[in-house]
N, C-alpha and C positions, 0 to 999 in steps of 0.2 A: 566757196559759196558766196553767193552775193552778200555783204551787209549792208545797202542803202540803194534805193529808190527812189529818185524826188527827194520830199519829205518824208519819205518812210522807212521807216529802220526794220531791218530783216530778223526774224526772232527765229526763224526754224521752218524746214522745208514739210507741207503739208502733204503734198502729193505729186506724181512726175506723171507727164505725160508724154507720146511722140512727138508735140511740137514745143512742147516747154514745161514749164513746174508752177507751180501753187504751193505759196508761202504763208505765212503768218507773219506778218508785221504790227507795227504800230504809228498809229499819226503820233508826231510830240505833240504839236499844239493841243488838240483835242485829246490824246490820252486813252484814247480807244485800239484795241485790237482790228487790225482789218484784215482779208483773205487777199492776196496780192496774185494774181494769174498775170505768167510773165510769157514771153513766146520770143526766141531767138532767132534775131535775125541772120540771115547768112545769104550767101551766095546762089545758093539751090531754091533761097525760098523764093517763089514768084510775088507781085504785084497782091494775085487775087488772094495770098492766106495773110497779108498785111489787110488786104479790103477786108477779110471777115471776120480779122480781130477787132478793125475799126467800128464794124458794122452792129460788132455784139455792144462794143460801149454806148455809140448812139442809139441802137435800141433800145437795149436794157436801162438806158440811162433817163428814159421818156417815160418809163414805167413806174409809178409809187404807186405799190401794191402793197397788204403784208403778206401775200403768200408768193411775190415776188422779190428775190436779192434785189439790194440797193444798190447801185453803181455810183461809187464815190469820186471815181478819179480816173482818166485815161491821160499816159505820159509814152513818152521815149527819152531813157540815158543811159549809156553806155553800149549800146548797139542791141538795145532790149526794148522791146514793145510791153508794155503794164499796166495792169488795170485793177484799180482798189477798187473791192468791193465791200458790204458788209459779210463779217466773220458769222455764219452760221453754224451752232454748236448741234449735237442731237448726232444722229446717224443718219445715211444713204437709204432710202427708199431699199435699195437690192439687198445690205445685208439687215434689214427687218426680213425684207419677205423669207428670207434663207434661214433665220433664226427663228420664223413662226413665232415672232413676238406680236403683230397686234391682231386681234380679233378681228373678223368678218367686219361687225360695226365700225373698229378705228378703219380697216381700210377704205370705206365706202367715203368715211369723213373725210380720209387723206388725199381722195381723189377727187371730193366733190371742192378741197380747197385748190388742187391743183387746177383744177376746170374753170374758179374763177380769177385765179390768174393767169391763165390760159384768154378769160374771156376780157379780161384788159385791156389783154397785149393785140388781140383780133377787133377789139375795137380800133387801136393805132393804129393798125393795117400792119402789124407784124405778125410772124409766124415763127413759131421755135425752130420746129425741124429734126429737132434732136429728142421727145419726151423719152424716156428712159427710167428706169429708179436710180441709178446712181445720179441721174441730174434733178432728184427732187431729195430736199432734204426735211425730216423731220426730224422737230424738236418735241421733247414727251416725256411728261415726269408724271408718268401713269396715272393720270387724271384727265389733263388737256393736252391735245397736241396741235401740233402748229407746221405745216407744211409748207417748205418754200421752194420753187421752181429755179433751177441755178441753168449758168452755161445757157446763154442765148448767141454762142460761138459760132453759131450755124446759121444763126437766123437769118430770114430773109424778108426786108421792108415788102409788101406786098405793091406787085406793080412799078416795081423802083425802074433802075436803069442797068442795075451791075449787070455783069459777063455772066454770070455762072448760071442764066436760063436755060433750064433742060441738066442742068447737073446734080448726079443727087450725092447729098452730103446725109450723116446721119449714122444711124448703128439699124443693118439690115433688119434685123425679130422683131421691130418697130415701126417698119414702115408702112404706110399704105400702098394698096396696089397701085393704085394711080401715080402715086408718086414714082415707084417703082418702074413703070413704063414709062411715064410722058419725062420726068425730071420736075414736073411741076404740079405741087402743093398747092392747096388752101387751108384754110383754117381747119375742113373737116380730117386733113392729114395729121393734124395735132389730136385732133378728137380719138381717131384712131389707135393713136398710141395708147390714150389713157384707157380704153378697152382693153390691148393687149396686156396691158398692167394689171388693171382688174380682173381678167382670167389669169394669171397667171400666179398674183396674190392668193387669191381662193382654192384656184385647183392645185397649190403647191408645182405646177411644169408650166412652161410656156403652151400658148397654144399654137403659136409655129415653129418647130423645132426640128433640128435633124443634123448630121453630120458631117454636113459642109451647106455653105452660103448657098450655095446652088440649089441645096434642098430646100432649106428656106424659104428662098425664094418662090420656088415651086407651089410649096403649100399655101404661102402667101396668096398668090394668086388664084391658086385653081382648087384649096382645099378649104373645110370649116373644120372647124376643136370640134371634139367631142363634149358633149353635154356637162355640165360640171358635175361634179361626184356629189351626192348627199350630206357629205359631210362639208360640203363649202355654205351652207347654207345656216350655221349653225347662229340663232339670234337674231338671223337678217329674212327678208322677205325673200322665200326662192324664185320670184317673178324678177328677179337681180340677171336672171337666166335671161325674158326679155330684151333685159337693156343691154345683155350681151348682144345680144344676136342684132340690133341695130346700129351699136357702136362699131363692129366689126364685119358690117356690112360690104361687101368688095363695090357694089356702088357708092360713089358717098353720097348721091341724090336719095340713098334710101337710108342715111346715117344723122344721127341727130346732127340739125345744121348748125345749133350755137353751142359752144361753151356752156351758157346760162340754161339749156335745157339740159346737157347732161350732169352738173350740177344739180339740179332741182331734182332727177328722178335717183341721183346715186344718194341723195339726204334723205329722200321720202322711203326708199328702200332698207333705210337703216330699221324700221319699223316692222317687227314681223309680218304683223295684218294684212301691209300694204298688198294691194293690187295693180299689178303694171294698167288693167280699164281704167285707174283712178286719176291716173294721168294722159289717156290715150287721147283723150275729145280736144284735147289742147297738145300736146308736145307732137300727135300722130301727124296733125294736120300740117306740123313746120317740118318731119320729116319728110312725108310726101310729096312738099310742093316741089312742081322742078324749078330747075337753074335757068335764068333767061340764057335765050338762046338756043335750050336742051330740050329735044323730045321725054316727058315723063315717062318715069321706069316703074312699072310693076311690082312691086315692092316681093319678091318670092322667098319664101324660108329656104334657105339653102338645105341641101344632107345633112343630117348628123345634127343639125343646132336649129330647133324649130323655134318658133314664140313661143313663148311662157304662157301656158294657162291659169286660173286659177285654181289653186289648190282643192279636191275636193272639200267637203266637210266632214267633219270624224261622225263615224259611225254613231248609232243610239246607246253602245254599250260605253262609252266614254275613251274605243282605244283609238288612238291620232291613226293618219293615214301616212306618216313618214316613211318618206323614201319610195313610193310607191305614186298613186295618182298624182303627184303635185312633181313629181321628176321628170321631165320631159320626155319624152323617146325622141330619137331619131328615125327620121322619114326614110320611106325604100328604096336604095339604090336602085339606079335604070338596069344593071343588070339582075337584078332578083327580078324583075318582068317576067324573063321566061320560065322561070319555077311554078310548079303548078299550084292555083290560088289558095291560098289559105295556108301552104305548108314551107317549112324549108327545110332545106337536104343539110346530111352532112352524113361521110362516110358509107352512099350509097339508101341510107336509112331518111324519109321526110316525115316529118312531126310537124304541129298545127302550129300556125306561128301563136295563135293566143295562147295555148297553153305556154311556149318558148316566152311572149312577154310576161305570163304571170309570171313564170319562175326566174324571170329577168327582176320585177319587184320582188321578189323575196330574196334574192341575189342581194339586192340593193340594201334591204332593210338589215340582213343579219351584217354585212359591210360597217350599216351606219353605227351598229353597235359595238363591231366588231374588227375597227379595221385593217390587223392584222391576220385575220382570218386566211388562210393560204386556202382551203377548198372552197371557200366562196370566190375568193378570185379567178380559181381556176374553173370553176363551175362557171363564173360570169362570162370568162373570153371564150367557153364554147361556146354559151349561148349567145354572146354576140357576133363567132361567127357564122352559127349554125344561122343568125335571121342574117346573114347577108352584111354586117353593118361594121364594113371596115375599119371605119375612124374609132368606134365603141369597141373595137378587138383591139387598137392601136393605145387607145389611152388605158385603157384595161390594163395592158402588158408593163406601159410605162410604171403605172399608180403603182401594180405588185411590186416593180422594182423599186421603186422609190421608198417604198412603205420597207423595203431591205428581205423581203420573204426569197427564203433561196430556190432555188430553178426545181431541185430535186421535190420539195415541197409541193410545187405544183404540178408534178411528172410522176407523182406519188395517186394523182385522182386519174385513174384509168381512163379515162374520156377524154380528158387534158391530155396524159400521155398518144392517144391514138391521134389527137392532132397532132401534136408535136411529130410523130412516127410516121402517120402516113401521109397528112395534107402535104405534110415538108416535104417529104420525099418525092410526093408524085410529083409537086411543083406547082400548085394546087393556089398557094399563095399569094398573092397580091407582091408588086415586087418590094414596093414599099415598105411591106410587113414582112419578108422574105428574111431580109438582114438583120431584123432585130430578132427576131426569132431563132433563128442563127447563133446569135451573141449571146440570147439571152436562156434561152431554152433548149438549144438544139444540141448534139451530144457528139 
């Protein structure tokens, strides 16, 4: 193992990665601990992963922020590229969210400090490239917390001169579509990320997931999450469902365009009361505007992830309206068009779809009380697929897994089991939903 760097004495290896390791050292002079990210050079390594080592120290090194790492130092000795940074203590964004240590409110905070250091660096004219949880780090001694944006290894000076136009760097479940197609990013590609973070903090799963990259990608592209579960809402404004559906918008002409606005509405969300209209007359009008150059896009709710309304009012008798009118539904797939109005089928048998959403919010409500409940779950993913509403059958199935309820469990409510039995069999399923049902339920 290395024991010196420069000036830095090597104290113990932090972390390894594929292109190199992160240590803990120390400056003498100064007497401080510092995070040392080293990248070895060889034979195999080209030009351009020496350019995006260099490129993270110049960038990051432009940045004083406090919810950005400090870059103390870029060297080369001993056929080692290295860069002192400051030693951030606390834990990874990814094992909080895995651990369900912070609240609905800390995350809303942790991401509205990442967005302004997000909105720094987009001032510079840089771009991360890489938002992830393992590359934001909080510190939190259950009072105050303090989020800082690490690994700007990716970044890319905006408008610069390097080679790697049209190449995408990154960790796939984070990207933007556009990114994803073209290779090339703006600022709203970072935006993006910290959406996929946001849903995925909340709803306990990502909301693009699947079993190989390729799927991923897929959904990326051509699908929307499922509505957040009632239970993500717990302390925070459920209109949080809004700022979803514009940070994760597949156009970014229809994504908030600064840092500093999604900042502003992920703080003000922290506040039950809040109403996404409280902010619309001002942040609507900097999503809407286009890009010069770009014909304006239409701003459309995608399936499955509509705008936020605002929560009804509680009845006169004083009982709240949770999990019921203030939960969003999802909008009707193109293919339910051909079902005859008002009703939707399953097993031969149509029912009216209002009666299907009320007992969709009642579904929802004994959930929020209850969210182990295995007959509510399974009562949910008929009734979402008896209305047609794939993505709400898809997070449905995941949530029961996740929540650990066993297959038989839900194979146990006769109506569950007749999907399980016949839709599967006939072939009746979506393919997408095919497999996991399969895996998960199928016998």
């Amino acid at each position: 193992m290395l024991t010196r760097l420069g000036k830095f004495e090597i104290i113990r290896l932090l972390a390894q990665g594929s292109m190199g390791e992160v240590y803990v050292g120390r400056d003498p002079i100064l007497g401080r601990e510092v995070a040392i990210k080293v990248i070895h050079t060889s034979a195999s390594m080209g030009p351009e992963a020496r350019e995006r080592f260099a490129t993270e120290a110049r960038a990051a090194g432009v940045l004083n922020h406090p919810n950005i790492v400090t870059v103390h130092e870029l060297g080369e000795e001993q056929g080692v590229l290295y860069l002192a940074m400051e030693l951030v203590k606390g834990e990874d964004l990814g094992t909080l969210i895995r651990a369900g240590t912070l609240t609905p409110r800390d995350t809303l905070e942790v991401l509205a400090q990442v967005s302004d250091g997000l909105a720094m660096a987009h001032r510079h004219q840089i771009l991360h490239r890489d938002i992830k949880p393992s590359n934001i780090r909080v510190v939190w001694d259950g009072k105050h917390l303090q989020a800082k944006v690490l690994d700007f290894g990716v970044a890319k000076v905006i408008n610069s001169d390097t080679t790697d136009q049209g190449t995408v760097f990154g960790t796939v479940n984070y990207m933007a579509p556009e990114y994803l197609q073209s290779g090339r990013p703006d600022s709203r590609s970072d935006l993006f990320a910290v959406g996929v973070i946001l849903y995925e903090a909340l709803a306990g799963i990502p909301p693009f997931d699947g079993p190989s990259p390729g799927s991923v990608i897929y959904r990326l592209l051509h699908e929307n999450p499922a509505p957040l579960p009632p239970t993500a809402f717990q302390g925070i404004s459920r209109d949080v469902q809004g700022i979803l559906h514009h940070a994760l918008a597949k156009d970014p002409a229809n994504r908030f365009q600064t840092a500093e606005d999604l900042a502003t509405v992920l703080r003000s969300a922290k506040d039950s009361a809040w109403r996404w209209e409280q902010e619309r007359p001002t942040v609507a009008l900097k999503i809407k505007r286009p890009l010069p150059g770009r014909a304006p896009t239409p701003p459309t709710p995608p399936r499955g992830f509509p705008v936020a309304r605002p929560a009804p009012r509680p009845a006169a008798s004083g009982q709240g309206t949770s999990g019921s009118g203030s939960f969003p539904r999802p909008s009707v797939p193109a293919r339910e068009a051909q079902a005859p109005s008002g009703t939707g089928s399953y097993g031969g048998a149509e029912v009216r779809k209002d009666v299907l959403e009320t007992t969709r919010h009642q579904l929802l409500q004994a959930l929020e009380i209850d969210p182990a409940n295995a007959k509510a779950h399974a009562m949910l993913l008929v009734t979402h697929y008896r209305l047609g509403w794939m993505d709400a059958v898809m997070h449905t199935l995941r949530q029961a897994r996740a929540r650990g309820i066993p297959p038989a469990d839900l194979r146990a409510v006769p109506r569950c089991d007749h999907l399980v039995k016949e839709e599967m069999q006939a072939g009746r399923l979506p393919l997408d939903l095919h497999g996991e049902f399969m895996e998960y339920l199928g016998r």
